[in-house]
KEDOMI-432955 format. One record per residue (C-alpha): chain; x, y, z. Coordinates in nm, 3 decimals, decimal comma, padded with zeros to 5 digits. Each point is the difference from the previous one (the first is absolute). Last residue first. Layout:
BEGIN
@unit:A; xx:X; yy:Y; zz:Z
...
***
This chain:
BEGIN
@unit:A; xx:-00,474; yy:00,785; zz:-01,318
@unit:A; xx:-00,286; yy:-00,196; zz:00,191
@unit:A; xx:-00,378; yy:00,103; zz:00,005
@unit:A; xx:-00,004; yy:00,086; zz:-00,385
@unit:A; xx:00,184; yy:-00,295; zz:-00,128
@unit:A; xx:-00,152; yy:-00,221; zz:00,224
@unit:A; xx:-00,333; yy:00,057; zz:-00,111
@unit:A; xx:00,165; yy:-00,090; zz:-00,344
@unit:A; xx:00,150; yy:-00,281; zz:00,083
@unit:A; xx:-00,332; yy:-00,140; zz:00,188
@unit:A; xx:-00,223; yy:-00,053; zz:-00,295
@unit:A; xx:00,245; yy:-00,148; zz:-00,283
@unit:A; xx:00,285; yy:-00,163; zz:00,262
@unit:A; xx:00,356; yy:00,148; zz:-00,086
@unit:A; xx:-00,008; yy:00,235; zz:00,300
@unit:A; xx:-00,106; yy:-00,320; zz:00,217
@unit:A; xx:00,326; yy:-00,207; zz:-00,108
@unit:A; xx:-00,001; yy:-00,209; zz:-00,374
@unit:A; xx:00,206; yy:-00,326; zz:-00,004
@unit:A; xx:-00,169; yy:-00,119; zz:-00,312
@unit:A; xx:-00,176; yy:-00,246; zz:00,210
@unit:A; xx:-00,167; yy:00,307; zz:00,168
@unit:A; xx:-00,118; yy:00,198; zz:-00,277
@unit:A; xx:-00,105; yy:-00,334; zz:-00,174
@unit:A; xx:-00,226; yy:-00,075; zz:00,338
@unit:A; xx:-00,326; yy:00,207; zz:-00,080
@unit:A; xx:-00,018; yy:-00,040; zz:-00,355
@unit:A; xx:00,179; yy:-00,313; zz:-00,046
@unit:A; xx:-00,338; yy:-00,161; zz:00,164
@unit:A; xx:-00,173; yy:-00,024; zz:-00,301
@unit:A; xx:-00,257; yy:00,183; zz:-00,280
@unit:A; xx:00,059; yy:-00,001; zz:-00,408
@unit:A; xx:-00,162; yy:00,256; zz:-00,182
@unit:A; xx:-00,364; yy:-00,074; zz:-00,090
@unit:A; xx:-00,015; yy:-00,206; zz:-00,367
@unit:A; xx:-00,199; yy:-00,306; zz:00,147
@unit:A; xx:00,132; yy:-00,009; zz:00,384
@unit:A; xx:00,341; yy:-00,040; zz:00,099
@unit:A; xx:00,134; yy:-00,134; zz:00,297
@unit:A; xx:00,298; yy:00,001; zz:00,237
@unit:A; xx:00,218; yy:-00,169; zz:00,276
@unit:A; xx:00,337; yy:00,161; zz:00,135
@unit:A; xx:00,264; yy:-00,216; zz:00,151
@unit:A; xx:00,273; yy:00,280; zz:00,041
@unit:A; xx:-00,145; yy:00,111; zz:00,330
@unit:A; xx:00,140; yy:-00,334; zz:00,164
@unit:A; xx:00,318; yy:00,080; zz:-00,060
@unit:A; xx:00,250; yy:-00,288; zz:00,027
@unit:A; xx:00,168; yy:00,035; zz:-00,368
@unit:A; xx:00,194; yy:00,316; zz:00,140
@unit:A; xx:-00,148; yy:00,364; zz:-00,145
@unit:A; xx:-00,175; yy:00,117; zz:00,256
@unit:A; xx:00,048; yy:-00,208; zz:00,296
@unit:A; xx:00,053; yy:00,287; zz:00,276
@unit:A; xx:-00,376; yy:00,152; zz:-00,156
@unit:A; xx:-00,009; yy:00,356; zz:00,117
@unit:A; xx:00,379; yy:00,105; zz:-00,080
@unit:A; xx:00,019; yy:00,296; zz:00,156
@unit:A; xx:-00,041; yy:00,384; zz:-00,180
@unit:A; xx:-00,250; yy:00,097; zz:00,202
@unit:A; xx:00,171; yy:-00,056; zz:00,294
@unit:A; xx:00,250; yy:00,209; zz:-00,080
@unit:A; xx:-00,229; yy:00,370; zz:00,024
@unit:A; xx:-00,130; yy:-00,141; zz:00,329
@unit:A; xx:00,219; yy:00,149; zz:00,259
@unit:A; xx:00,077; yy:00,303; zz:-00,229
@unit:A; xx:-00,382; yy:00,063; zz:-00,031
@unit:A; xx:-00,010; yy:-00,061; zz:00,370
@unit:A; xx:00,272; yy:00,274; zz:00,100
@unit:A; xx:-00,164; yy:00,263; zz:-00,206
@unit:A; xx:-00,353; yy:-00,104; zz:00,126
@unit:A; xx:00,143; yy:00,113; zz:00,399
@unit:A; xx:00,186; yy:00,232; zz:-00,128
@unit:A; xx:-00,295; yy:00,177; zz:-00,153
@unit:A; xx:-00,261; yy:-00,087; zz:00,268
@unit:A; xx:00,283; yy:00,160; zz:00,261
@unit:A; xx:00,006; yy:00,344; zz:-00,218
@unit:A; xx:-00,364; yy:00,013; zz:-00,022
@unit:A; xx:-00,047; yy:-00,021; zz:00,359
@unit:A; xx:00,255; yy:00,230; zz:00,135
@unit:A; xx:00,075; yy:-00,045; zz:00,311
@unit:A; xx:00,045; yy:00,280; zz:00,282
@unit:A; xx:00,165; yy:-00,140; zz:00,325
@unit:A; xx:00,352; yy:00,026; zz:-00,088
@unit:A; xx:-00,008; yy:00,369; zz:-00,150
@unit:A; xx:-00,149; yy:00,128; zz:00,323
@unit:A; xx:00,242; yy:-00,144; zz:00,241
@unit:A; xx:00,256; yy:00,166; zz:-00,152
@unit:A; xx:00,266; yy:-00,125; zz:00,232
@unit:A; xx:00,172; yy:00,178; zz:00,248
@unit:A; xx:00,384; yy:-00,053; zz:00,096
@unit:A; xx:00,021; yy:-00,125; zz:00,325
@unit:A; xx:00,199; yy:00,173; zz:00,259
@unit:A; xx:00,253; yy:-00,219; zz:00,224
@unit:A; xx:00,222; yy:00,265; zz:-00,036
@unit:A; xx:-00,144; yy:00,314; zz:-00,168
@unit:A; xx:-00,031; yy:-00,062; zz:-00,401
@unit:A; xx:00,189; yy:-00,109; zz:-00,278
@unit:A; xx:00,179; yy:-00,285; zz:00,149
@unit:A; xx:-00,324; yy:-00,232; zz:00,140
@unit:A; xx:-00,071; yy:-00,181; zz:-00,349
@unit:A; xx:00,378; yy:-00,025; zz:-00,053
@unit:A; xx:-00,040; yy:-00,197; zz:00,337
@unit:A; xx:-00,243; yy:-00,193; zz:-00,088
@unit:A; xx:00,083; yy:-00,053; zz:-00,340
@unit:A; xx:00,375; yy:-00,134; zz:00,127
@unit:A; xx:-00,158; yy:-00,217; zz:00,273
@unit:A; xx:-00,247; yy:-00,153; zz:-00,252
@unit:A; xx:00,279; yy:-00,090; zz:-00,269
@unit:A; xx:00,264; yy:-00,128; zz:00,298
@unit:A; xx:-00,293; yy:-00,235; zz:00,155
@unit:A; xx:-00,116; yy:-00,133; zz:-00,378
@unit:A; xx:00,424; yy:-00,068; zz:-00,013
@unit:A; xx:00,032; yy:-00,204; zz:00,328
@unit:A; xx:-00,307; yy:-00,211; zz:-00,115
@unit:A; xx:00,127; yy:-00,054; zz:-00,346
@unit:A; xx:00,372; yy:-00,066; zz:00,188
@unit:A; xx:-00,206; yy:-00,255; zz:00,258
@unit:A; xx:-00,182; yy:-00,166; zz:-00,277
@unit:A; xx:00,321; yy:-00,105; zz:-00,186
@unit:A; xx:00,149; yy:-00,155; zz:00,338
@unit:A; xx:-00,326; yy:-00,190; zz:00,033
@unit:A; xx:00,036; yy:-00,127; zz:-00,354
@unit:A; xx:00,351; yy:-00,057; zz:-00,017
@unit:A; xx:-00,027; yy:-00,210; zz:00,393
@unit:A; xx:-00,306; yy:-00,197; zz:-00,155
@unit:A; xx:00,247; yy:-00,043; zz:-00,310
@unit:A; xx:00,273; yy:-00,124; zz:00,199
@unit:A; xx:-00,206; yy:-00,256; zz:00,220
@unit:A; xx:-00,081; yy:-00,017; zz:00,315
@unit:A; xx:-00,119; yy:-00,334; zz:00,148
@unit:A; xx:-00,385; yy:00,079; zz:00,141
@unit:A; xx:00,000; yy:-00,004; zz:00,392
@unit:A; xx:-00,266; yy:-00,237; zz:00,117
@unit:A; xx:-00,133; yy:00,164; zz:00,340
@unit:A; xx:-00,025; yy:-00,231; zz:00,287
@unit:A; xx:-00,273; yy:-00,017; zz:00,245
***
């Protein structure tokens, strides 16, 4: 059974070349900390790690990163565009319907969607903004 043999071409060759030098440099890197690893000491001796600093976690610490990096995950998301055809003469949100009843103020959909067809984003919206105000710097 024969093999088909792809035609070469000079960007294959570029790219294969190119992952040879980044292999050929990880190599150099991990050679050079291992042996700079194995300098201070005996030959061939290890240094010691501090085996009880790696193995203690601090709970409190890890919860606090851990909300620190999703606040700034989801800090500009609050600020999106909700509606992607606010504003255009296609938006479906714009078409708002309402009523008024004898002298009661005047009721209708604008009241829920005008945030949106305004171009508003969650932080602009009247109940969740200002949750996400205080959740989300």
């Amino acid at each position: 059974m024969a093999r088909h043999a792809e035609p070469k071409t000079p960007r294959r060759g570029l790219l294969f070349k190119a992952g040879l030098g980044v292999t050929a440099a990880g190599a150099a890197v991990l050679g050079a900390s291992a042996a700079a690893q194995a300098a201070p000491g005996a030959p061939g001796a290890a240094v010691p790690l501090p085996v009880d600093s790696l193995t203690r976690t601090d709970a409190g610490a890890a919860g606090a990163g851990a909300l620190t990096g999703v606040t700034h995950g989801l800090g500009p998301l609050t600020r999106l565009q909700l509606d992607p055809l606010a504003k255009t003469g296609v938006d479906p949100l714009a078409n708002g319907i309402g009523t008024q009843v004898a002298d009661f103020k005047p009721v209708g959909t604008d009241l829920v969607t005008g945030h949106l067809t305004e171009g508003g984003a969650v932080a602009d919206l009247p109940v969740a903004g200002p949750l996400t105000q205080k959740l989300l710097p």
